[in-house]
C-alpha positions in Angstrom: 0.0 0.0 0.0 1.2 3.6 -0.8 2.9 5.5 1.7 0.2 8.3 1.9 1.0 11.3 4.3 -1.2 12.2 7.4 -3.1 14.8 6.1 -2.0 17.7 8.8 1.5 16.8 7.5 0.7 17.6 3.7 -0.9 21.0 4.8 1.9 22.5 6.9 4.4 20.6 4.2 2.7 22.4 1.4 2.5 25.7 3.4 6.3 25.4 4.3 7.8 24.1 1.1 5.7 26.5 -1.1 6.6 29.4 1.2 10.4 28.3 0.6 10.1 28.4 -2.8 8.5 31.6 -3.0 10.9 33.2 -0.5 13.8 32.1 -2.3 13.1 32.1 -6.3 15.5 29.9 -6.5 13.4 26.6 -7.6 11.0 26.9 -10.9 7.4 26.1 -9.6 5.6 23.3 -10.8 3.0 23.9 -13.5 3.6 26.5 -16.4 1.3 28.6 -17.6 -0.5 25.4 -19.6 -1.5 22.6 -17.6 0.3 20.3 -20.0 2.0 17.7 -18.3 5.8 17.1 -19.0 7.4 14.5 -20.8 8.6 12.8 -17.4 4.9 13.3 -16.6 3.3 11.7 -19.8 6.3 8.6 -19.7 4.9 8.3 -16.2 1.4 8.0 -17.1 2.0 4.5 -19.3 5.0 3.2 -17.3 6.0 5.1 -13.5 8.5 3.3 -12.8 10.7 4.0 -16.4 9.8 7.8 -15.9 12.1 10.3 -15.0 15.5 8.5 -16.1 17.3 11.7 -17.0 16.7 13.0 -13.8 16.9 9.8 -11.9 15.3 6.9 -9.8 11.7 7.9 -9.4 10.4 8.3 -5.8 6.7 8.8 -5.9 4.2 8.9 -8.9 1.1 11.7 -7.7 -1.8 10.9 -10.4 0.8 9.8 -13.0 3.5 12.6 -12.3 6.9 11.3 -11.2 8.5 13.2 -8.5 12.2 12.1 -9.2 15.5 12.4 -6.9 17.1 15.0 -9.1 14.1 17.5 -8.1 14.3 15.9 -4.5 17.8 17.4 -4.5 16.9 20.6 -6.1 14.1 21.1 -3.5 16.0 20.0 -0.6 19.0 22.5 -1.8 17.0 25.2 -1.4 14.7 23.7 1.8 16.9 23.6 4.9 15.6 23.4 8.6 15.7 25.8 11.2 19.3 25.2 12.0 20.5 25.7 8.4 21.2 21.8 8.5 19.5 19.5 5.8 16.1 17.9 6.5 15.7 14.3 6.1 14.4 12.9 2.9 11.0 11.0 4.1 10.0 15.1 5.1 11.5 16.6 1.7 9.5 14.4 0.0 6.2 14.8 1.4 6.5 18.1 1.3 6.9 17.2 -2.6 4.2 15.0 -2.8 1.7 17.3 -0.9 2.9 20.3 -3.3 2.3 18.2 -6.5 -1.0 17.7 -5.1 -1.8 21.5 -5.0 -0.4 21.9 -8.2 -2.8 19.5 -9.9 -5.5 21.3 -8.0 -4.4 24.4 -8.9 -4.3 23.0 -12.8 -7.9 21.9 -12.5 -9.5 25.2 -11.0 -7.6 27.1 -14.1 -5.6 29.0 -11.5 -2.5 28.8 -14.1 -4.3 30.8 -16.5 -5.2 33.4 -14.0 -3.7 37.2 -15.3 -2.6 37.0 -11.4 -1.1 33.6 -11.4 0.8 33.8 -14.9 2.5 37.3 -13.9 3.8 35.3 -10.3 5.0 32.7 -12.7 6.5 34.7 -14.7 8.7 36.5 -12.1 9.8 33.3 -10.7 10.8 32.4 -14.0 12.4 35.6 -15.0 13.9 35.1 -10.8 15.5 31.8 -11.2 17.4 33.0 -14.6 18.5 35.8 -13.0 19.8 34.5 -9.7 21.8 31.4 -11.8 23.0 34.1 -14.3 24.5 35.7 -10.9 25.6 32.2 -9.5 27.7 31.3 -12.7 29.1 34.7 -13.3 30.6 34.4 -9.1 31.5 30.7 -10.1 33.7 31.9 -13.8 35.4 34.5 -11.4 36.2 32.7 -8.2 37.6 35.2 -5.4 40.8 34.4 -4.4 43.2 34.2 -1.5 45.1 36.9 -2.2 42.0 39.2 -2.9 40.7 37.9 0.7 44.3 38.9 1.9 44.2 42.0 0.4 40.9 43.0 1.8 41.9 41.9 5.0 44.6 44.1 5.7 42.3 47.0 4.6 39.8 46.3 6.8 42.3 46.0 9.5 43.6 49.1 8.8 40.3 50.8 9.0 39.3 49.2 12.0 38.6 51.2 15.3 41.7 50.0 17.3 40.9 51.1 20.6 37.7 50.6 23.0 36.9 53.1 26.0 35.1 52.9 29.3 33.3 56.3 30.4 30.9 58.1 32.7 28.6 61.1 31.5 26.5 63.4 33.1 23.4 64.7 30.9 21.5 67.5 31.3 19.3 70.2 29.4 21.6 73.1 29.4 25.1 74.4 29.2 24.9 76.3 32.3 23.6 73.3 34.7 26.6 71.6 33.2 29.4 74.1 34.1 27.8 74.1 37.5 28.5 70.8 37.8 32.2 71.4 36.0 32.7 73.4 39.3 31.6 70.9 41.7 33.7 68.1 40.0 37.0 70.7 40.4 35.8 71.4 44.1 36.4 67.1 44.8 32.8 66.5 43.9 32.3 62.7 43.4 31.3 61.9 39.7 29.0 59.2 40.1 27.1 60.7 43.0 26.2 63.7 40.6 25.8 61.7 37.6 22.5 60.2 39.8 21.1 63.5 41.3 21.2 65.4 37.7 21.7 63.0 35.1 18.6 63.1 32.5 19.9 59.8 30.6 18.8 56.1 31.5 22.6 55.6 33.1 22.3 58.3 35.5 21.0 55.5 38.1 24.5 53.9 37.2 26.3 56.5 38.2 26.5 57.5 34.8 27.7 54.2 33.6 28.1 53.7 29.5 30.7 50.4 29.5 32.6 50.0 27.2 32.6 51.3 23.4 34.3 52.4 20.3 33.7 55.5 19.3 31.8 54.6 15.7 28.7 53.6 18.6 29.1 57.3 19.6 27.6 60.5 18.3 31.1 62.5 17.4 31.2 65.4 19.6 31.0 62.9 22.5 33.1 60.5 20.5 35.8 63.3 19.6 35.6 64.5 23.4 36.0 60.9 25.1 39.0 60.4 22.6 40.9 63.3 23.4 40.5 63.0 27.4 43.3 61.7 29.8 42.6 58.4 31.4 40.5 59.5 34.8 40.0 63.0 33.5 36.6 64.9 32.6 35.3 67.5 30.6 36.4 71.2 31.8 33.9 72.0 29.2 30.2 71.0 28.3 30.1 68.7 25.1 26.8 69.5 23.0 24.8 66.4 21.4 21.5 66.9 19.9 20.5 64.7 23.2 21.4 67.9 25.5 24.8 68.5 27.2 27.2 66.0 28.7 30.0 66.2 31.1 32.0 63.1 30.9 34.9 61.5 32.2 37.2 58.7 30.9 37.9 55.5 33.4 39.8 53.6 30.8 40.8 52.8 27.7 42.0 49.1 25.8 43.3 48.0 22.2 41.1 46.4 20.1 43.1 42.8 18.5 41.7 42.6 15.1 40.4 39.0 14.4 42.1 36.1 13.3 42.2 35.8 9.4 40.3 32.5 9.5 38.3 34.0 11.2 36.4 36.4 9.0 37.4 34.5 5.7 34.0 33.4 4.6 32.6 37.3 5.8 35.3 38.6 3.1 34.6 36.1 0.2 30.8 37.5 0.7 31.8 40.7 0.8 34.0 40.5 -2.7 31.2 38.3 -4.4 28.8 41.0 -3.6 31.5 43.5 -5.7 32.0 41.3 -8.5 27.7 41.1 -8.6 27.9 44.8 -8.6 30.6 45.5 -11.0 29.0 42.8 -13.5 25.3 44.4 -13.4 27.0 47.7 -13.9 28.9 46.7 -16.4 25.4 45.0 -18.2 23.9 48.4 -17.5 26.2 50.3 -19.3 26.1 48.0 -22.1 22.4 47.8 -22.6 19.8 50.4 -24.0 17.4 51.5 -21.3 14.4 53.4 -22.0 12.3 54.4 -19.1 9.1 55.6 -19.9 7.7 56.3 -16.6 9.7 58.0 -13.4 10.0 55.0 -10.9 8.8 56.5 -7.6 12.0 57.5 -5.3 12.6 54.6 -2.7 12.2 55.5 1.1 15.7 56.5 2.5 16.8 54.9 5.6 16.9 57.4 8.7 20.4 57.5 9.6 21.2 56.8 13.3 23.8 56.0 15.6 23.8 54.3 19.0 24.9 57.7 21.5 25.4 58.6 25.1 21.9 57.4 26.3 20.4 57.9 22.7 19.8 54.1 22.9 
């Protein structure tokens, strides 16, 4: 008797392997825009179990349509489990089987002829051309080592070598913050004031930030924390657009950069995503492009940085 999924499996299946599918454009959906079956499909119908030889053994037969191990390998490619790790084939292939299903449904109800439908197929098509165009382009220009090294040492170089530990004091205005300039040069302690006055969250700290490099910092305060003496403060207020700081310096450590190793596959990503760039470029300047209608302007990003109690 046929193996025949429980029928709670098949729906969440079908949700989740269509979903991936979808997600990723990466695998061609079953059923074109005609609901004529393929030739694996029509070999299947007068002998299952010869169908499907160019893409291998055949693993299930749905209503006369092979699902073979090539597209079991295709799907599970593209279909991994929560962990990234690869699910295990009895799952892959009801998902499959419970997909064909919907697909045959779907190719009854005249869904594939649907203005809706055809346009969704046809971006997945025009999707999966697109992203193995991409794919092969990486693979005939494979990064190499000494590109990785290269890149390396100029990220290195450009790294934030040192880290800093500091206190602040924030208040509304300048003058309340020279006030307090005066206290701190009269012995005052800096942690006791930082929680009477302090406006920001780390005033009940004692005015407490941690440790930070000064990228995580708005640049007045980042330029005033860098140019301070280890234990020193502020003899003048530092202006944010958060109000007015007083801060002081407890310590300061050097950043190691990381291993090589350890940021190798980062880098390769990083130099694929160039080589992407400088191909599509390279295709746009190539091609003739008429646009006939101005494309509405994207939404642009509101630029922010992690600050002094701007968290």
């Amino acid at each position: 008797m046929p193996h025949k999924p429980t029928l709670p499996l098949l729906l969440m299946a079908a949700a989740l392997g269509l979903a991936a599918c979808q997600r990723d454009g990466t695998q061609q959906p079953q059923g074109e825009a005609t609901a004529a079956p393929s030739p694996a499909a029509a070999a299947a119908a007068g002998n299952p179990a010869k169908a499907g030889t160019d893409e291998g053994e055949v693993l299930a037969v749905v209503n006369g349509r092979p699902i073979t191990r090539a597209m079991l390998e295709a799907y599970g490619a593209e279909r991994r489990s929560p962990t990234g790790g690869p699910l295990p084939e009895g799952r892959l292939l009801d998902e499959l089987i419970a997909q064909e299903l919907l697909v045959q449904q779907a190719e009854k109800a005249g869904l594939a002829q649907r203005p809706d439908v055809r346009r969704r197929l046809e971006l997945q098509r025009r999707n999966v051309l697109a992203m193995t165009m991409l794919r092969e382009e990486i693979e005939r220009q494979p990064v190499t080592d000494e590109e990785l090294r290269k890149l390396y040492d100029e990220m290195v170089a450009k790294q934030p070598r040192k880290e800093y530990k500091a206190r602040h004091i924030l208040v509304k205005d300048e003058k309340t913050a020279r006030e307090l300039i005066a206290r701190l040069d009269k012995g005052a302690d800096f942690a006791e004031l930082a929680r009477e006055h302090s406006i920001g969250p780390s005033g009940k700290q004692g005015g407490e930030l941690g440790w930070f490099s000064p990228s995580q910092m708005v640049k007045p305060f980042a330029d005033a924390v860098a140019a301070l003496e280890k234990g020193a403060y502020t003899k003048a207020p530092v202006q944010t657009r958060f109000g007015w700081h007083v801060v002081q310096l407890e310590d300061v450590r050097e950043l190691p950069a990381p291993e090589f190793e350890q940021v190798k596959d980062r880098l390769r990503e990083v130099l694929q995503r160039r080589r992407v760039q400088q191909y599509l470029e390279r295709l746009v300047q190539e091609a003739k492009i008429e646009r006939r209608q101005a494309a509405r302007p994207a939404p642009q990003p509101q630029a922010g940085a992690s600050t002094a109690d701007g968290k």
